[in-house]
PyMOL Python script that loads the backbone (N, CA, C, O; Angstrom):
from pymol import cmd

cmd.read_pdbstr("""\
ATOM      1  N   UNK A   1       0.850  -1.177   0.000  1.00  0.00           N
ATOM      2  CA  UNK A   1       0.000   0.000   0.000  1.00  0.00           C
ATOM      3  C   UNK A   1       0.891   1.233   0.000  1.00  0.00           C
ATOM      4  O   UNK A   1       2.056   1.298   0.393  1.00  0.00           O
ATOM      5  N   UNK A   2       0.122   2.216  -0.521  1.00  0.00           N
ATOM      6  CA  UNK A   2       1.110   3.425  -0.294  1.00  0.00           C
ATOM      7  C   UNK A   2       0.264   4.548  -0.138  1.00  0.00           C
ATOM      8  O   UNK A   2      -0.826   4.483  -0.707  1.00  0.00           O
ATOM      9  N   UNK A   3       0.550   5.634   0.556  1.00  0.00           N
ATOM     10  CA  UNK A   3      -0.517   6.305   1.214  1.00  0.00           C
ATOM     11  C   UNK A   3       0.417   8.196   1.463  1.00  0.00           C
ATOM     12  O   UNK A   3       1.549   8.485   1.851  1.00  0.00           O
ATOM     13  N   UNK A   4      -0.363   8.763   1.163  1.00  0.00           N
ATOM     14  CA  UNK A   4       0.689  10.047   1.284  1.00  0.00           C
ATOM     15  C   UNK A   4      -0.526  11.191   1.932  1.00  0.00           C
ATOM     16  O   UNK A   4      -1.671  11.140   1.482  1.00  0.00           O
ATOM     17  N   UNK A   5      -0.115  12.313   3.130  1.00  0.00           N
ATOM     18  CA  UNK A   5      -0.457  12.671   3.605  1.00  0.00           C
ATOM     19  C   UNK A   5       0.090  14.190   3.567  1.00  0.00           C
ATOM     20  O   UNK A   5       1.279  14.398   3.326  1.00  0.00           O
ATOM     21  N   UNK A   6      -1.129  15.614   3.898  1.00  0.00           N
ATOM     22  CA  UNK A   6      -0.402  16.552   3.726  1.00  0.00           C
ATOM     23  C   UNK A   6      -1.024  17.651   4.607  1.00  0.00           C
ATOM     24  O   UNK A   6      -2.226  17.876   4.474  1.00  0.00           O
ATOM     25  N   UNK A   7      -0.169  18.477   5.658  1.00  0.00           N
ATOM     26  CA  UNK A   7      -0.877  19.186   6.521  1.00  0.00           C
ATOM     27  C   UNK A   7      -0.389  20.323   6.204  1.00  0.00           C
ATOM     28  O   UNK A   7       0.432  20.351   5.287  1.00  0.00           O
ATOM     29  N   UNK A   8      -0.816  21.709   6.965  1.00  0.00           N
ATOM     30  CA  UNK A   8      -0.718  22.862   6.949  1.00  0.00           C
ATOM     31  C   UNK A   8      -0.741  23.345   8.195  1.00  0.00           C
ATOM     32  O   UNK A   8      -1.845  23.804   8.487  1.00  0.00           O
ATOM     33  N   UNK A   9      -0.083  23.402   8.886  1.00  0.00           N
ATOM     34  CA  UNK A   9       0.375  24.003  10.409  1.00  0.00           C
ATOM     35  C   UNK A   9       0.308  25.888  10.332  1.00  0.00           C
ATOM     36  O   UNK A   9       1.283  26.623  10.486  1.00  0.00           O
ATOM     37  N   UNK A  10      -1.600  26.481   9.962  1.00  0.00           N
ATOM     38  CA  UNK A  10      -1.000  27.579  10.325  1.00  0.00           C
ATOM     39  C   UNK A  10      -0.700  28.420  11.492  1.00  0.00           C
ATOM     40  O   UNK A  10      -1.535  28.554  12.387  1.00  0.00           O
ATOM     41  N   UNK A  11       0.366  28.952  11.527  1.00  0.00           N
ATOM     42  CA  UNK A  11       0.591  29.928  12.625  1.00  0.00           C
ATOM     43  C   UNK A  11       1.144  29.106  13.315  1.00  0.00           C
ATOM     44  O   UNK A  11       1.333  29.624  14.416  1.00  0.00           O
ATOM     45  N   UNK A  12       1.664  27.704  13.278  1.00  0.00           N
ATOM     46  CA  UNK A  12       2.876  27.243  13.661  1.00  0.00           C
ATOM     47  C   UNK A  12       2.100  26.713  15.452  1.00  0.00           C
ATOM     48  O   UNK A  12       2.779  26.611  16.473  1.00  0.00           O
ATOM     49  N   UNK A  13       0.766  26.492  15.377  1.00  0.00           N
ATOM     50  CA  UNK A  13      -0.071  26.082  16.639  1.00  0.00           C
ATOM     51  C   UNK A  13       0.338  24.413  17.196  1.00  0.00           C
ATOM     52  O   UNK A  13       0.352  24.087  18.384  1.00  0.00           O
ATOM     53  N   UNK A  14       0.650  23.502  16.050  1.00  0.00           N
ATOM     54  CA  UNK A  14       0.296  22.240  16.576  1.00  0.00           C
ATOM     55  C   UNK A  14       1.952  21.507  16.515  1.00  0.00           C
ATOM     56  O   UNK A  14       2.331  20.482  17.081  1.00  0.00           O
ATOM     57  N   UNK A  15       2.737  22.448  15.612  1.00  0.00           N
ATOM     58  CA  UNK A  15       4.331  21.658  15.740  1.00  0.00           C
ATOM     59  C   UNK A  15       5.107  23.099  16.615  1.00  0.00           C
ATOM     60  O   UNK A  15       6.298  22.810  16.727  1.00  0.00           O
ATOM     61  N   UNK A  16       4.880  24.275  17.145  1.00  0.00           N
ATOM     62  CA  UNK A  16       5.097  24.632  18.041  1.00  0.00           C
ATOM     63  C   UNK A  16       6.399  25.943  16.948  1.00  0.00           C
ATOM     64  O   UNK A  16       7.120  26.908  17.202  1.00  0.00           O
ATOM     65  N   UNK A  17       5.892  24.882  15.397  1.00  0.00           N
ATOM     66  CA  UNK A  17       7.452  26.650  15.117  1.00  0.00           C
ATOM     67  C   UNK A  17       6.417  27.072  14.059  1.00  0.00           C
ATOM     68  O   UNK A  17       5.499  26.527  13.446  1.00  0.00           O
ATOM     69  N   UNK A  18       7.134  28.619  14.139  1.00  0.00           N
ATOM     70  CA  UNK A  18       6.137  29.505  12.845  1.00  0.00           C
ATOM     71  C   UNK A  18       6.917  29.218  11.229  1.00  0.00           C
ATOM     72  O   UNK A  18       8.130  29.020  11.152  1.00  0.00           O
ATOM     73  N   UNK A  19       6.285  29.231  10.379  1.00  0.00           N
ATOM     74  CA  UNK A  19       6.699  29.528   9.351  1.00  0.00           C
ATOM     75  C   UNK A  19       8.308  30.332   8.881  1.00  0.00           C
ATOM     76  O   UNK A  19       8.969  30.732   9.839  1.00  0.00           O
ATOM     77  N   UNK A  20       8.916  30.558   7.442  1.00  0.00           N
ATOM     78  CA  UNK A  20       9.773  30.986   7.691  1.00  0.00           C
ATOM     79  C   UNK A  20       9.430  32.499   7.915  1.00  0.00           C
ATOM     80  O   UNK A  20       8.420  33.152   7.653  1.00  0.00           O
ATOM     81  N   UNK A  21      11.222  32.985   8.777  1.00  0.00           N
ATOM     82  CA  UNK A  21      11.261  34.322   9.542  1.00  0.00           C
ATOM     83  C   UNK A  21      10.265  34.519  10.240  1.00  0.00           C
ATOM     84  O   UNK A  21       9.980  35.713  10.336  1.00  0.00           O
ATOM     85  N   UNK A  22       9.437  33.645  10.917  1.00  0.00           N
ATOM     86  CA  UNK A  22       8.703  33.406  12.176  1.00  0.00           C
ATOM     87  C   UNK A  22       7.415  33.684  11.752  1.00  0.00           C
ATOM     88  O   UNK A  22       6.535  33.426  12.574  1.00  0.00           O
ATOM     89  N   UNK A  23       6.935  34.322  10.267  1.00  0.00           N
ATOM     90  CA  UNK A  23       5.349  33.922   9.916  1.00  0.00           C
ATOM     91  C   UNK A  23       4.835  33.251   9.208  1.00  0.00           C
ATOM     92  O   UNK A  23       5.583  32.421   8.689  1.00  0.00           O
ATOM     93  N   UNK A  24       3.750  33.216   8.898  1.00  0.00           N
ATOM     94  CA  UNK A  24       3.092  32.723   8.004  1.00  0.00           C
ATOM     95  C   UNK A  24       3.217  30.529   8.532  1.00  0.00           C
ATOM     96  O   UNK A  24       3.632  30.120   9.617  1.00  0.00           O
ATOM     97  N   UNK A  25       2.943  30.034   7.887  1.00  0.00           N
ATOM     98  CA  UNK A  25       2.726  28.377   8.272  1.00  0.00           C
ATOM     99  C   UNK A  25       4.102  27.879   7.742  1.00  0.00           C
ATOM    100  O   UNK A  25       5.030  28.465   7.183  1.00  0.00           O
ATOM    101  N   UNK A  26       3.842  26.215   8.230  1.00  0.00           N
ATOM    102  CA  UNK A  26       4.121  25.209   8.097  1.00  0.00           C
ATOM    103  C   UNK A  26       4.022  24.235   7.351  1.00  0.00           C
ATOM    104  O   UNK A  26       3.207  23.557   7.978  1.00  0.00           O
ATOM    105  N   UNK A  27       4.289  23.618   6.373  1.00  0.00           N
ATOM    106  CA  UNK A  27       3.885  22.616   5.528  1.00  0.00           C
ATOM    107  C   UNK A  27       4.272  21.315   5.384  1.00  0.00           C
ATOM    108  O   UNK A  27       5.144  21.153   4.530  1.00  0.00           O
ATOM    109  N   UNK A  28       3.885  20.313   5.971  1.00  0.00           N
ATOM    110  CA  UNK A  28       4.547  19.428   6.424  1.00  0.00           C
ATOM    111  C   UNK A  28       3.492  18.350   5.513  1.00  0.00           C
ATOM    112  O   UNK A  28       2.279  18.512   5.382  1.00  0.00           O
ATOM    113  N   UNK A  29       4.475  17.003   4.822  1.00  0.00           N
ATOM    114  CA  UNK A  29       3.759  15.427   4.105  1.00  0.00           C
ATOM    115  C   UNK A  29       4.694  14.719   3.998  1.00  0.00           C
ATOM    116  O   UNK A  29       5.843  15.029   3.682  1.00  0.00           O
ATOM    117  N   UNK A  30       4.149  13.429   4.326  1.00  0.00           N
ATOM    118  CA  UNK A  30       4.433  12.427   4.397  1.00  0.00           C
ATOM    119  C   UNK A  30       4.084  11.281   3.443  1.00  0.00           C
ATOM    120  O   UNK A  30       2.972  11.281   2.914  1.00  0.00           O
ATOM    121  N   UNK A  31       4.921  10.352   3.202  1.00  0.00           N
ATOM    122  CA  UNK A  31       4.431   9.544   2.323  1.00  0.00           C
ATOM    123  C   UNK A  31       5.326   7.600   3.177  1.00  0.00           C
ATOM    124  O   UNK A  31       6.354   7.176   3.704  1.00  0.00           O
ATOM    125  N   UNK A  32       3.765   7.098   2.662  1.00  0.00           N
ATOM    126  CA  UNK A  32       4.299   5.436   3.526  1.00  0.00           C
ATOM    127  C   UNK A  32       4.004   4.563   2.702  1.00  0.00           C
ATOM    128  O   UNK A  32       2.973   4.590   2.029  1.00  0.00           O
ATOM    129  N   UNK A  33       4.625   3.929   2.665  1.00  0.00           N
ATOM    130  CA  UNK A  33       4.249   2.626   1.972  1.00  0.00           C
ATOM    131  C   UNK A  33       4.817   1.489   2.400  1.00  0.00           C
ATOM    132  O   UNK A  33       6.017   1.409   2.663  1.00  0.00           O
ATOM    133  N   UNK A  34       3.842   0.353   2.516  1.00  0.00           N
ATOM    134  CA  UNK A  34       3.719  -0.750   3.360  1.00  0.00           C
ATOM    135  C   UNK A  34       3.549  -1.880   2.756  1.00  0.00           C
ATOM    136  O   UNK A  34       2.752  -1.899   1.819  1.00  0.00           O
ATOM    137  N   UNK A  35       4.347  -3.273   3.188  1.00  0.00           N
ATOM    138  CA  UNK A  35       4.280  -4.322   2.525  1.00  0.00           C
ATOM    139  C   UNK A  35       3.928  -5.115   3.720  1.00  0.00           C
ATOM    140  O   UNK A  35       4.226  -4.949   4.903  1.00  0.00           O
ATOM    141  N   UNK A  36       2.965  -6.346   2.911  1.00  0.00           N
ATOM    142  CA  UNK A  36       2.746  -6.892   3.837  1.00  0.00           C
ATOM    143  C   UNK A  36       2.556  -8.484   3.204  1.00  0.00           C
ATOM    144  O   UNK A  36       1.918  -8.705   2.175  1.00  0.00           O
ATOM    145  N   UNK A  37       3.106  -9.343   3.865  1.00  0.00           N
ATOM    146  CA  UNK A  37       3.479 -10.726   4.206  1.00  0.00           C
ATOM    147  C   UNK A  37       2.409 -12.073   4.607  1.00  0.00           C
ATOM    148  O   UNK A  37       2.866 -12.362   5.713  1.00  0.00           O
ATOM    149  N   UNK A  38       1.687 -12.695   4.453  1.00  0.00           N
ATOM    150  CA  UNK A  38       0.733 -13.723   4.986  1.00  0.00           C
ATOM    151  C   UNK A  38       2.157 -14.872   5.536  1.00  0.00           C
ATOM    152  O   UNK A  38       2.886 -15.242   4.616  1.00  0.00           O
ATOM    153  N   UNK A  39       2.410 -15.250   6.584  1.00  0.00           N
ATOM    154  CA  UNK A  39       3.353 -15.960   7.314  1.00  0.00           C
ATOM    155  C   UNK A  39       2.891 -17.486   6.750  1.00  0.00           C
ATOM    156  O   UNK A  39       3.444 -18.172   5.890  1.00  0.00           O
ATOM    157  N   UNK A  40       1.939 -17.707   7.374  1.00  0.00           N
ATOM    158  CA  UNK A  40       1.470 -18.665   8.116  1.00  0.00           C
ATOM    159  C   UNK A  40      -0.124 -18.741   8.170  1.00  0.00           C
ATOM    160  O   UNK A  40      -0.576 -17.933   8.981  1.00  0.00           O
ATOM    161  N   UNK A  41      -1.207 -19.597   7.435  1.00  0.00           N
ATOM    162  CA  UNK A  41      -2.612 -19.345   7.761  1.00  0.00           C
ATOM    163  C   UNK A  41      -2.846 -18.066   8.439  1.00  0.00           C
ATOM    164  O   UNK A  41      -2.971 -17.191   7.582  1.00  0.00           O
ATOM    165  N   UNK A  42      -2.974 -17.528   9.811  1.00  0.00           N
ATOM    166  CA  UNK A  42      -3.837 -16.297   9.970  1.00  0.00           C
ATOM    167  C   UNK A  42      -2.592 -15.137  10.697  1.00  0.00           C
ATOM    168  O   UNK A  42      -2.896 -14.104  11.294  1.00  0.00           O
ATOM    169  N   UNK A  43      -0.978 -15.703  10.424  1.00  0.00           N
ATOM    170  CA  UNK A  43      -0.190 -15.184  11.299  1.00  0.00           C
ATOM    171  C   UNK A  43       0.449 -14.004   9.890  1.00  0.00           C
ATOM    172  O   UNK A  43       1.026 -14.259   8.834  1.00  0.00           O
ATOM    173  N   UNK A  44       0.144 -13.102  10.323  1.00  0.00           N
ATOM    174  CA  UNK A  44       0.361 -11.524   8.796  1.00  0.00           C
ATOM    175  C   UNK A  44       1.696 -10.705   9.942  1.00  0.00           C
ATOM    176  O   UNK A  44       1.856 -10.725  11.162  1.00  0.00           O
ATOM    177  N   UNK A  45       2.592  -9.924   8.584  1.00  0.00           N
ATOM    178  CA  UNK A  45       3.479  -9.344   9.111  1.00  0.00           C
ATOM    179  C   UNK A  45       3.396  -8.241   8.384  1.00  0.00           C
ATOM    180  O   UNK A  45       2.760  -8.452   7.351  1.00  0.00           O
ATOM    181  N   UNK A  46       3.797  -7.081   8.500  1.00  0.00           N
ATOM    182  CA  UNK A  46       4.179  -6.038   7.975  1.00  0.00           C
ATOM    183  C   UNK A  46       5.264  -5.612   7.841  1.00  0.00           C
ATOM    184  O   UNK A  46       6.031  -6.141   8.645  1.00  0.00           O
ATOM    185  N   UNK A  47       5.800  -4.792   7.117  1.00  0.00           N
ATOM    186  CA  UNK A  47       6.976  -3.940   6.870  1.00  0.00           C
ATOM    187  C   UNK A  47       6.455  -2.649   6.250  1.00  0.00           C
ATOM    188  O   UNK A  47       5.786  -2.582   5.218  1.00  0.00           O
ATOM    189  N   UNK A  48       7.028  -1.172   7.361  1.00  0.00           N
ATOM    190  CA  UNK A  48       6.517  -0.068   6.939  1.00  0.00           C
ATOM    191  C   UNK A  48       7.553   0.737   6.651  1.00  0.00           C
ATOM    192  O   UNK A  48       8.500   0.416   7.367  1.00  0.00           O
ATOM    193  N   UNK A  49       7.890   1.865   5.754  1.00  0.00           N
ATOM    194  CA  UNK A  49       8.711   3.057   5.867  1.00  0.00           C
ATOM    195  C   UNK A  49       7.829   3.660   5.487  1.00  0.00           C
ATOM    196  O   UNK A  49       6.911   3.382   4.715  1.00  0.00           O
ATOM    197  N   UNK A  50       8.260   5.104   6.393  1.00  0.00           N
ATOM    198  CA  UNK A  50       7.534   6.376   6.099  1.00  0.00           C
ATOM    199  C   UNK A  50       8.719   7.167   6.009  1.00  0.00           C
ATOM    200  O   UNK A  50       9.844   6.860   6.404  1.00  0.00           O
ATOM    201  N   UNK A  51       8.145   8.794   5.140  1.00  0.00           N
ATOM    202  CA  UNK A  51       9.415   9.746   5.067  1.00  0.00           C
ATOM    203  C   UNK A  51       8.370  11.088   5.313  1.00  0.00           C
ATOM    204  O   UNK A  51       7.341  11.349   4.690  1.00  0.00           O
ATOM    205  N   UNK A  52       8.972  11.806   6.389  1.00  0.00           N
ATOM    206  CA  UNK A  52       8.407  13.202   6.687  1.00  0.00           C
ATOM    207  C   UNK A  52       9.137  14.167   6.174  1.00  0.00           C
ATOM    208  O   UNK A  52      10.321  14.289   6.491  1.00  0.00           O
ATOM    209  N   UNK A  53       8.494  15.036   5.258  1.00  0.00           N
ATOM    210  CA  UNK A  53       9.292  16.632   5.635  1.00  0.00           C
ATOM    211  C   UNK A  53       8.247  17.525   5.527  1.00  0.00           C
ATOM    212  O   UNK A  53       7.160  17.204   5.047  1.00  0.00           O
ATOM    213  N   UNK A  54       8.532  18.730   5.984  1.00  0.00           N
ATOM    214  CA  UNK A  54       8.459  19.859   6.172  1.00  0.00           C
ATOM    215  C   UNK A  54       9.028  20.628   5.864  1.00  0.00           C
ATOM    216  O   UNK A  54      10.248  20.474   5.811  1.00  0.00           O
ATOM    217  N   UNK A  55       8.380  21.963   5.469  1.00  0.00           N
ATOM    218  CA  UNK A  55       8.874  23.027   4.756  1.00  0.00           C
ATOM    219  C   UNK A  55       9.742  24.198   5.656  1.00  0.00           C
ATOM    220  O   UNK A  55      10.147  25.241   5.143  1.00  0.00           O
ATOM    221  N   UNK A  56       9.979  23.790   7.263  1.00  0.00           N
ATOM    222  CA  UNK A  56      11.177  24.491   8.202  1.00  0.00           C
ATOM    223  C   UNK A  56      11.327  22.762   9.378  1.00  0.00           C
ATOM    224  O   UNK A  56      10.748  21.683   9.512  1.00  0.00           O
ATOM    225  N   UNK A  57      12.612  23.605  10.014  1.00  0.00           N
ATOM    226  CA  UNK A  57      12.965  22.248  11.069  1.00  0.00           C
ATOM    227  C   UNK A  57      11.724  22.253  11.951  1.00  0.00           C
ATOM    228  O   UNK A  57      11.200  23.195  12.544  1.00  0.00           O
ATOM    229  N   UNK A  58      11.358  20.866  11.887  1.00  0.00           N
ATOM    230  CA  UNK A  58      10.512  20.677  12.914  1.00  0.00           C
ATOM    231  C   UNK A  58      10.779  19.466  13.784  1.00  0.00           C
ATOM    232  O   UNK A  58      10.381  19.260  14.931  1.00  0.00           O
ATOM    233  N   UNK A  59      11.406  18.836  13.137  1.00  0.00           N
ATOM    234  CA  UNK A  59      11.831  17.029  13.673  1.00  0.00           C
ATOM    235  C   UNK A  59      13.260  17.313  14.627  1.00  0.00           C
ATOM    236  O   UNK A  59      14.136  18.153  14.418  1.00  0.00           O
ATOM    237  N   UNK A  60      13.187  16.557  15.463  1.00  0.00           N
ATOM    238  CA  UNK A  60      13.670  16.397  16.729  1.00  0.00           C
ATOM    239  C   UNK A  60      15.019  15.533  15.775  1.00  0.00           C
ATOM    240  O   UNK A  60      14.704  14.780  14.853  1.00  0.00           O
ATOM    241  N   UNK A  61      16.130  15.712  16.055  1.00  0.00           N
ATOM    242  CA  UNK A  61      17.515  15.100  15.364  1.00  0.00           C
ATOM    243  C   UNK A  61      18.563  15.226  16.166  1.00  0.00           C
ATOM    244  O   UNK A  61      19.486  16.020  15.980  1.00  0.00           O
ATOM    245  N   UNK A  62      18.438  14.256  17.320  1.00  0.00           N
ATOM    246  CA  UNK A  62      19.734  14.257  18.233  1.00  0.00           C
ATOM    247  C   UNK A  62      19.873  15.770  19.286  1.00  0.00           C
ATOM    248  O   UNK A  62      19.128  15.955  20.248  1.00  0.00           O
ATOM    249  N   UNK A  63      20.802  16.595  18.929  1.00  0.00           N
ATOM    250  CA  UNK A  63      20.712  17.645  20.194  1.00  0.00           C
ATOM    251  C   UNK A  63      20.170  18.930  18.811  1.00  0.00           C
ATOM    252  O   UNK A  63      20.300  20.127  19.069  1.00  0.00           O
ATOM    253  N   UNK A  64      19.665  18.542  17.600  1.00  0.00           N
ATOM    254  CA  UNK A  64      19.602  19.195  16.685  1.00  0.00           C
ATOM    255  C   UNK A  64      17.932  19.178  16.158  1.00  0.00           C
ATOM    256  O   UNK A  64      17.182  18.249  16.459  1.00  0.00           O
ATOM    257  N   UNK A  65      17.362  20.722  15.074  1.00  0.00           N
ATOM    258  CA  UNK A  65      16.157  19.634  14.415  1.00  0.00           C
ATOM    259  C   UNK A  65      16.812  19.859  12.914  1.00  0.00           C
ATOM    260  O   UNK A  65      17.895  20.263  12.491  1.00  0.00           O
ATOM    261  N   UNK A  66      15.665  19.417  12.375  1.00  0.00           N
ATOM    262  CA  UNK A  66      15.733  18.907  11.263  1.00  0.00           C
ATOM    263  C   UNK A  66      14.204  18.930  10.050  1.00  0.00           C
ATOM    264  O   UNK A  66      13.102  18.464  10.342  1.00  0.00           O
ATOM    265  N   UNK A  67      14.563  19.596   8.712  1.00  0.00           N
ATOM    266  CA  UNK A  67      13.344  19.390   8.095  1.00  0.00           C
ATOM    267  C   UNK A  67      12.382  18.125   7.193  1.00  0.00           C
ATOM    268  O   UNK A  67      11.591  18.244   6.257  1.00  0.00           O
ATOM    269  N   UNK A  68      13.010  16.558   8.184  1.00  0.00           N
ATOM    270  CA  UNK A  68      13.099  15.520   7.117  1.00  0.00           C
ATOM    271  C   UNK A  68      13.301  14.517   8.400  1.00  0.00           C
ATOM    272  O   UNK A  68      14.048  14.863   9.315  1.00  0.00           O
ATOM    273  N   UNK A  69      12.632  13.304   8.431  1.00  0.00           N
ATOM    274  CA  UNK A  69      12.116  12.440   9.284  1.00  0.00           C
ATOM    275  C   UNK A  69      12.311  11.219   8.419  1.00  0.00           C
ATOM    276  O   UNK A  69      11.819  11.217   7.291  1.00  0.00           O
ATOM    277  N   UNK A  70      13.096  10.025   8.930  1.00  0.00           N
ATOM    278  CA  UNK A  70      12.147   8.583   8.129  1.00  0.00           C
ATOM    279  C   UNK A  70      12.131   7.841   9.178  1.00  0.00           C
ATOM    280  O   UNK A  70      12.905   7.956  10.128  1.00  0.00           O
ATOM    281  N   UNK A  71      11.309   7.092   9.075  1.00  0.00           N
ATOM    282  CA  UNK A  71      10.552   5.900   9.935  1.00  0.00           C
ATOM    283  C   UNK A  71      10.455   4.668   9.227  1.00  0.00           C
ATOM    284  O   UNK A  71       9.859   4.612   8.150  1.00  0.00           O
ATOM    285  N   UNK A  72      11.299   3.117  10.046  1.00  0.00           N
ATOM    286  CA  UNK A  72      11.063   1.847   9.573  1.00  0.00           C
ATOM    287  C   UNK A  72      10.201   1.362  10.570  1.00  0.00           C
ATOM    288  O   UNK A  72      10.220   1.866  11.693  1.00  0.00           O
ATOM    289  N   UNK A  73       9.460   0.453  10.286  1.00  0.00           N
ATOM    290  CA  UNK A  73       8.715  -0.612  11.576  1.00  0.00           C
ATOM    291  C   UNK A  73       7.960  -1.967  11.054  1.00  0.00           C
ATOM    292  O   UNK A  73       7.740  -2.342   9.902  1.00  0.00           O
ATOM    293  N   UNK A  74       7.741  -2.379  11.916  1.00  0.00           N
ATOM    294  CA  UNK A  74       7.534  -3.953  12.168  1.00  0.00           C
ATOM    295  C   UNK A  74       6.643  -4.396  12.215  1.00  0.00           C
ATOM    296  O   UNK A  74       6.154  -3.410  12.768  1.00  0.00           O
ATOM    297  N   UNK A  75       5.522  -5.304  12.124  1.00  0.00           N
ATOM    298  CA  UNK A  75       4.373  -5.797  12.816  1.00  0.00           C
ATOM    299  C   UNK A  75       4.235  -7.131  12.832  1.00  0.00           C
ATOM    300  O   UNK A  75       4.693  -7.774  11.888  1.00  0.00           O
ATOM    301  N   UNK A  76       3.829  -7.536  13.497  1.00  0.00           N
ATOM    302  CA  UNK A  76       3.278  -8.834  13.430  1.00  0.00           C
ATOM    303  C   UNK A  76       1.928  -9.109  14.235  1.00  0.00           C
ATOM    304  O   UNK A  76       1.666  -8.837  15.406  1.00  0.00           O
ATOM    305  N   UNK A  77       1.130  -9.744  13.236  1.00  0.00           N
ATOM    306  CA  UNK A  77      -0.265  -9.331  13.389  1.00  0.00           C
ATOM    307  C   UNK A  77      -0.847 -11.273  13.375  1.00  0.00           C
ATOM    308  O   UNK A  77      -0.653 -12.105  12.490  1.00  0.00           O
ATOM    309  N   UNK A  78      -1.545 -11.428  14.665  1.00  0.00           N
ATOM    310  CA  UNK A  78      -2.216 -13.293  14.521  1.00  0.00           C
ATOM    311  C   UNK A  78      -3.301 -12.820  15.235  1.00  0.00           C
ATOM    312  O   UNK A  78      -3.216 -12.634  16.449  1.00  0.00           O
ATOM    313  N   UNK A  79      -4.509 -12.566  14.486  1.00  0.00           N
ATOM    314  CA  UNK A  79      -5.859 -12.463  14.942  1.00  0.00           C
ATOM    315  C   UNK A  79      -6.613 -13.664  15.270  1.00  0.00           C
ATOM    316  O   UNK A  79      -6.869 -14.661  14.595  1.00  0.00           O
ATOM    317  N   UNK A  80      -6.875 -13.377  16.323  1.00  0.00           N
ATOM    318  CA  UNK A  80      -8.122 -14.877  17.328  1.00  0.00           C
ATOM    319  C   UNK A  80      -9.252 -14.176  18.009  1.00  0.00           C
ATOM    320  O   UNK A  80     -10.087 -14.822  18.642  1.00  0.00           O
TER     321      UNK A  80
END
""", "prot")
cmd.dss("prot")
cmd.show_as("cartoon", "prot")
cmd.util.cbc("prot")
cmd.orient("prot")
């Protein structure tokens, strides 16, 4: 699957920074795409990456931020 997402942070309310030179918004999307695995009869796995950016630093990067995020993860999914 692949799935892409796109927000508008104005006035910098919900990621906490303003736009550039401190007005105007934020523009922040993401895009994921996900594979997914049948194991075993009802035992399913996933594999996800996602990639964030934004149009100023907003992501948390060590003692630093940053305008660019990626995310790997895992699942394993046995419904009863």
């Amino acid at each position: 699957a692949l799935r892409s997402e796109y927000f508008d942070d104005s006035d910098g309310v919900r990621t906490g920074v303003r736009g550039g030179l401190g007005v105007g918004s934020v523009d922040l999307w993401e895009l994921t795409l996900t594979n997914e695995f049948k194991v075993y009869k009802d035992l399913i796995t996933r594999l996800e990456y996602r990639h964030d950016h934004a149009s100023d630093a907003v992501f948390s990067a060590g003692s630093s931020v940053d305008n660019t995020q990626d995310t790997l993860s895992a699942e394993v999914i046995y419904p009863f």
